[in-house]
N, C-alpha and C positions, 0 to 999 in steps of 0.2 A: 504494500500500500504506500501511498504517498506521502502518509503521515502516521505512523502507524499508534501516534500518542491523541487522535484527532478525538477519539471520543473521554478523552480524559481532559483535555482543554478547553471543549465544549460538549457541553453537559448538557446544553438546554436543546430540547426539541423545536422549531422555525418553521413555522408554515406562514405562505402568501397571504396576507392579508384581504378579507373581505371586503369589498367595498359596503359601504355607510349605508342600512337598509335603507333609509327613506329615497335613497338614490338611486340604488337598483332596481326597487322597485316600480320604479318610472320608466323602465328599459325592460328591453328580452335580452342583454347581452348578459354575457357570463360572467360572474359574481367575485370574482376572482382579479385582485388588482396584479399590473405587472410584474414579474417575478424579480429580483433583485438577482444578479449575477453572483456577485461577491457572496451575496448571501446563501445562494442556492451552492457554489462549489462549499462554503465553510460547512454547510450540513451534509454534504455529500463525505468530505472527511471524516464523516464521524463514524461512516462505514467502518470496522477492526480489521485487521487481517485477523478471523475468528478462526483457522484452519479448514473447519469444514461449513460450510456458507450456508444456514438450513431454507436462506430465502429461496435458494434454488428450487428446493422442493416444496417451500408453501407456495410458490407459485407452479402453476401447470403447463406455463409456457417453458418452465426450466431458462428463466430469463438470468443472465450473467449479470446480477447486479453488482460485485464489489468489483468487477470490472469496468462497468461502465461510472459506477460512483469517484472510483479511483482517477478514471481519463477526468471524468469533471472538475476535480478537485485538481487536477493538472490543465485544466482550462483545454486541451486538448478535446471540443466539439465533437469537431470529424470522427476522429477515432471513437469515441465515443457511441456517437447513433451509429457507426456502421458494426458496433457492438452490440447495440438495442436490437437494431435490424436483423439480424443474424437470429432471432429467435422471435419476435415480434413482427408481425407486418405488418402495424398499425399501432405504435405508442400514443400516436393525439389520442385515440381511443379511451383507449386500456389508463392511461395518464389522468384524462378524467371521471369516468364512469367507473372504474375497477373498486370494488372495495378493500382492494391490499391485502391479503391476506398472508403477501410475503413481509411483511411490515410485522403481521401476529408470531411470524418465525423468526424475526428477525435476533441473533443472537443477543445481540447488546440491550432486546427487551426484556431480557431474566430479568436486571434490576437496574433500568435504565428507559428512558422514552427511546420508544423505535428509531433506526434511522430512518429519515424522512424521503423514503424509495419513488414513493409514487409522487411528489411532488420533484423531484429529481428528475425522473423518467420524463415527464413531459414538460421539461425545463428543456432538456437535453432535443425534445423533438421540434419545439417551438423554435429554439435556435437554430437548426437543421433548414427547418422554412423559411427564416429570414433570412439565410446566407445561400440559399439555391442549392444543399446539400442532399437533397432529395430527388435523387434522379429516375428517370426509370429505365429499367433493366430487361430489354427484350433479350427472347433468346438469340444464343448461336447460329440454331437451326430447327427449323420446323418439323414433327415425326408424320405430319399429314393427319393424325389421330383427331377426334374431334369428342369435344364435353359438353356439355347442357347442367348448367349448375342452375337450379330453380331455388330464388328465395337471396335477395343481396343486402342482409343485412351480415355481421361480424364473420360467421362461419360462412357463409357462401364466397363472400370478398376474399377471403383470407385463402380458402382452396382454389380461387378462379386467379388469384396471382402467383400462388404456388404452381399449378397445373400450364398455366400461361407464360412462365419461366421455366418450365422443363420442356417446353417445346411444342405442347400442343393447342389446337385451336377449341377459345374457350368460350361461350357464350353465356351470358348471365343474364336469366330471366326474373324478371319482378312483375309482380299483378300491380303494382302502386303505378300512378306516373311516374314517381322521381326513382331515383334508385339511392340505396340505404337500409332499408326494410324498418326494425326497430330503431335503431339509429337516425333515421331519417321523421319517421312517425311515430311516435313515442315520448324520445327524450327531449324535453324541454330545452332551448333555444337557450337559456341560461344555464345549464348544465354544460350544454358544449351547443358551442354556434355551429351552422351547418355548413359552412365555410372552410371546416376541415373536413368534411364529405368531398367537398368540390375538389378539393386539392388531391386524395389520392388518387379521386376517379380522375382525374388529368394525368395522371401519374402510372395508372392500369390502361388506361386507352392508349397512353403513349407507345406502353409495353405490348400492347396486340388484343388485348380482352374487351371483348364487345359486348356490348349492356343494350337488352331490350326490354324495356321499361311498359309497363302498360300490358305486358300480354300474362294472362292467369292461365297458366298449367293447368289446364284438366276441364276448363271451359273453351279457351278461346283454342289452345291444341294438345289431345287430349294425350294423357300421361302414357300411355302403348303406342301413341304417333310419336313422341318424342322419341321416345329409350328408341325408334327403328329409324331416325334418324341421326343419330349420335352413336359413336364407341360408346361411349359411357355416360351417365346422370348422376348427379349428387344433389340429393332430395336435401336443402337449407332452407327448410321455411317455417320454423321458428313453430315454437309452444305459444301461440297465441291467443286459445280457446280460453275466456275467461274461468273463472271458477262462482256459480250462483249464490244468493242466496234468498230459498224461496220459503219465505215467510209472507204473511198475510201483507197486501200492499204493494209485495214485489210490482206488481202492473201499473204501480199509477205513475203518472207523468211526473217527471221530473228526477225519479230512481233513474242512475245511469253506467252502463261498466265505464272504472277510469278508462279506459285505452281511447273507448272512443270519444272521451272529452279533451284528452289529451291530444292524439290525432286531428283534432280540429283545429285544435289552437296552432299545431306545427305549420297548418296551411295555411291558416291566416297570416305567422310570420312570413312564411313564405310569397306573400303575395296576393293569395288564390282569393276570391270572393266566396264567403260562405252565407248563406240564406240560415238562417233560424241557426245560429249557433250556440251550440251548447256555452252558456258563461257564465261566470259567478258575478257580475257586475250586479251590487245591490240586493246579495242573497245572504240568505243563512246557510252554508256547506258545512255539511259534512261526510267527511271522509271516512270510509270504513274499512280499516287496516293499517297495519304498519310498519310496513317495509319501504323498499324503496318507493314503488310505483307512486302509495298513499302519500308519500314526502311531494311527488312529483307534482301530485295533483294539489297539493296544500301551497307549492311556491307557486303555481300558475295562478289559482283560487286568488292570491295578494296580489298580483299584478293585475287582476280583472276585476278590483275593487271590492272584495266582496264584503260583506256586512261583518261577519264574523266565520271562522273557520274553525272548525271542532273534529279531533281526531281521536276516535274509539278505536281499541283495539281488545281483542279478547281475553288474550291472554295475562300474564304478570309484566310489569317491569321490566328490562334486565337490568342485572347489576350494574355500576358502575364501573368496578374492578372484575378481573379474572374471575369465575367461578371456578374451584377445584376441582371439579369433575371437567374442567375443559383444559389444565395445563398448557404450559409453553411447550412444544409449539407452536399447538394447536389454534386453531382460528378460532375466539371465541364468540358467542354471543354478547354482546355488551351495548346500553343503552348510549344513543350518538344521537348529538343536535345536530342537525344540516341545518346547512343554510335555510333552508324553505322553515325549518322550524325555529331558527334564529326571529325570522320575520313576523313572527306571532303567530295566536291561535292559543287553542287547549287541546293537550295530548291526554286523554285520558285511557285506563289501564282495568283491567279484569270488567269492561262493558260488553254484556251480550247484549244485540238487537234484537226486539221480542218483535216488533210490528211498525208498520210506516201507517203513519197516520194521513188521513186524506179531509179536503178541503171541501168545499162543495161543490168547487167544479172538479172534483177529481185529481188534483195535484196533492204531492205529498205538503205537507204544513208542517210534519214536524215527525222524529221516530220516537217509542217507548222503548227502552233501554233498562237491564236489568245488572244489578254485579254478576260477576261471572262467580260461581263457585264450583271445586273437585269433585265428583264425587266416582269413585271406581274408575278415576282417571278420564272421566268424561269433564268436559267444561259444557256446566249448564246453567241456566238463568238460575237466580236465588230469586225465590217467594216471596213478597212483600217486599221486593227493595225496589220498583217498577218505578221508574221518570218517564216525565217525555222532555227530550230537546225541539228549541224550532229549526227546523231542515224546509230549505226551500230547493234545494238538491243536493242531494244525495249519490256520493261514488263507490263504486264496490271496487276496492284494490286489495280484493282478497288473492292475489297469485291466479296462478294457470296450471289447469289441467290437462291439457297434451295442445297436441300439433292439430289443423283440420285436417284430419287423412280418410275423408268417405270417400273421394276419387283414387285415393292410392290403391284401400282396399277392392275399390272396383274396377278400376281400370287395369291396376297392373296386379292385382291379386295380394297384394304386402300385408302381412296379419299387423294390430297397432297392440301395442304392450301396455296397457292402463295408457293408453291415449298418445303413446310413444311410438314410433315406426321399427320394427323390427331387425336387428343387424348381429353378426356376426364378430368378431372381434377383429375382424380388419374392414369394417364398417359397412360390408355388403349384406344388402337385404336376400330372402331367399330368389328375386328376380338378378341373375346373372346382368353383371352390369351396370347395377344401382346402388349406388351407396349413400349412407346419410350421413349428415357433420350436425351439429351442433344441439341447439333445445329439440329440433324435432324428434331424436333418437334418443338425449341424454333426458329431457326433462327441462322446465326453467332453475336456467343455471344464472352462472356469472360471465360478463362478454371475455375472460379471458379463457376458461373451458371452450367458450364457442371457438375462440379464434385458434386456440388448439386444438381443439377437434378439426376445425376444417384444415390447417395444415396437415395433420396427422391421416384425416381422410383423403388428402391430393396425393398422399404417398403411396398409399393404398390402390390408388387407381390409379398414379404411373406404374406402378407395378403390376397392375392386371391389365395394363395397353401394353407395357412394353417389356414383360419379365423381370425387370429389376429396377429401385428405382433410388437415387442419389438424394432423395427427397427427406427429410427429417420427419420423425414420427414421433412427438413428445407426449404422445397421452394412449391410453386403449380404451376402447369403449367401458369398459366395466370399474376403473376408475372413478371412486368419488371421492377421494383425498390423495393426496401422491404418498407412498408408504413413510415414514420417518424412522 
């Protein structure tokens, strides 16, 4: 390492400063003030030479952090991301959306604040794009082979640039207009501007991968027309079947799944004119979950004026600190303000939703909400503890349950695994020729599983075009932590 005393001479953890809520919340840009240089290599120093690196393995990408922390802390850029690169195909990504998990391995967090990875990582990629270090990489030579990658968001991208770099012709289809997938329709304009979408697809087009935007697999041509025009398909279309909840009310107007409140708003940044959009302008919201998505839809909710914002979730708390049953290295569960909840609102904790109250024209007015309490390990409403909140909309960001696959099972015969597409551990379904990368095989994950699966699935199908293939394989299907 470069300093190998660096986390003993700073001690303190340094993250980018947020910008001033009343200001952000006036804007869609991202929350996040300019990164200081100086600043960003002195926390990259604090990387140790630890001997054996466990961030490698909390992350799935097997990303070489005390490598690339090291070149930072030697101001040394270039070297750097062509270090990130080499395991990442996309750190603007992963930089912002990723929840670090190589951060919860990180050695020096036994008894010490993590080094600061994930703010590093897309320091390192930001720089990259200011200096035109980003170049693109067409192949050598073409093998004449041809791909059909349906689905462009993390995992579809990531195997259409790997597949597209080993020499064959790649096509990437999206049902949306724009191409991105969740990235694109989903995440929030202040999480990450779409602006680095644009950049790499400038960057894959350049390298030869061609994006057909607007055509849905299996309506507009159907999933057995594809696979007989292509060597091969890699089914990336993402777990974005919501998860219900049908309690008395579910029907009335104004109940709505986050995705497609969110999805709306993405287009309205973008441009698009929307007739009757779903908005929190001058509502009572509330949000029901508490994971990311429900974060998502609580920082859009402030920026669309809304009356008040109120965020139930079922279960308990989590701790502030480590829980012992989750040890280092382990990625734990732990209670986090984001941004969106920096911004205000009420987060509240063990609320089960009993019923959506309705109006007289039919709109919800408001939900009855009860504590949650255990019992045989069920969470169920407790007896006389019944409120109502007023709710003038209502979002369900309780997760996802599988992938939409009724045309896969019918078209191309693919069995779905509780709502997952069926694969083999070199990612092939039982139709010869198809493989799948990301949520729609593994489940909703996190975008750096996806971006590993879909490299690890491009390796899989150069190998089955061409016999062998030089292509890196950092994860296997059946992976859901890397071993420690």
């Amino acid at each position: 390492m470069a300093d190998p005393k660096g986390f003993l001479k700073t001690r303190d953890r340094e993250l980018p400063a947020r910008r001033p809520v009343a200001l952000r919340l006036m804007d869609w840009k991202e929350v996040y003030e300019q990164r200081d240089n100086a600043s960003v290599r002195t926390q990259a120093g604090r990387c140790m030479d630890c001997g054996i690196p466990f961030c490698h393995h909390g992350c799935p990408l097997g990303n070489l952090i005390p490598e690339w922390n090291d070149l930072t802390m030697r101001d040394e850029g270039r070297q750097a991301i062509e270090r990130l690169h080499a395991t990442n195909n996309f750190p603007e990504f992963t930089g912002r959306l990723c929840p670090a998990p190589c951060e919860s391995s990180c050695v020096l967090a036994i008894n010490q604040p993590a080094v600061t990875i994930k703010n590093v990582e897309v320091a390192i990629i930001d720089q990259a794009y200011a200096n035109d270090w980003v170049e693109p990489h067409p192949p050598e030579r073409l093998t004449g082979k041809t791909v059909a990658i349906v689905g462009s968001g993390p995992a579809g991208l990531a195997a259409a640039q790997q597949l597209t770099r080993a020499g064959h012709t790649v096509a990437v289809f999206e049902r949306d207009d724009r191409i991105g997938g969740l990235l694109r329709y989903g995440i929030p304009d202040f999480k990450m501007e779409k602006r680095h979408i644009e950049l790499r697809l400038k960057q894959m087009t350049a390298e030869g991968t061609r994006f057909r935007a607007g055509v849905n697999i299996g309506v507009d041509i159907p999933w057995d027309e594809l696979r007989a025009r292509y060597d091969a398909v890699v089914v990336a279309t993402g777990a974005l079947h919501p998860r219900d909840l049908p309690i008395p009310g579910r029907d009335l107007s104004g109940v709505h799944f986050a995705m497609d409140y969110l999805v709306q708003q993405n287009r309205v940044g973008a441009g698009d004119s929307m007739v009757d959009q779903l908005t929190a302008d001058g509502k009572h919201v509330v949000v029901l979950g508490g994971g990311d998505t429900g974060a998502d839809c609580i920082g859009t909710a402030h920026r669309q004026q809304a009356l008040s914002v109120t965020n139930l979730a079922i279960g308990l708390q989590p701790p502030d600190e480590r829980p012992e049953h989750q040890p280092w290295p382990m990625s734990p569960t732990l209670f986090e303000v984001t941004s969106a909840h920096e911004e205000g609102g009420e987060r509240v904790y063990l609320a089960s939703t009993v019923e959506f109250l309705s109006n007289e024209a039919g709109e919800v007015r408001a939900i009855r909400v009860a504590e949650t309490e255990y019992i045989d390990g069920r969470r169920v409403p407790k007896t006389g503890t019944e409120r109502e909140i007023p709710a003038d909309l209502v979002l369900l960001a309780l997760g996802f349950t599988g992938t939409d696959g009724d045309a896969l099972e019918s078209q191309l015969r693919l069995p779905l695994d509780r709502g997952n597409v069926e694969r083999d551990a070199d990612y092939q379904t039982g139709e010869p020729g198809v493989f799948v990368a990301g949520d729609a095989g593994r489940g909703q994950s996190l975008i750096v599983w996806a971006i590993a699966e879909g490299r690890a699935a491009a390796a899989a199908v150069d190998r089955f075009l061409e016999g062998e293939t030089s292509l890196p394989s950092p994860v296997k299907p059946t992976d859901r932590a890397i071993a420690i």
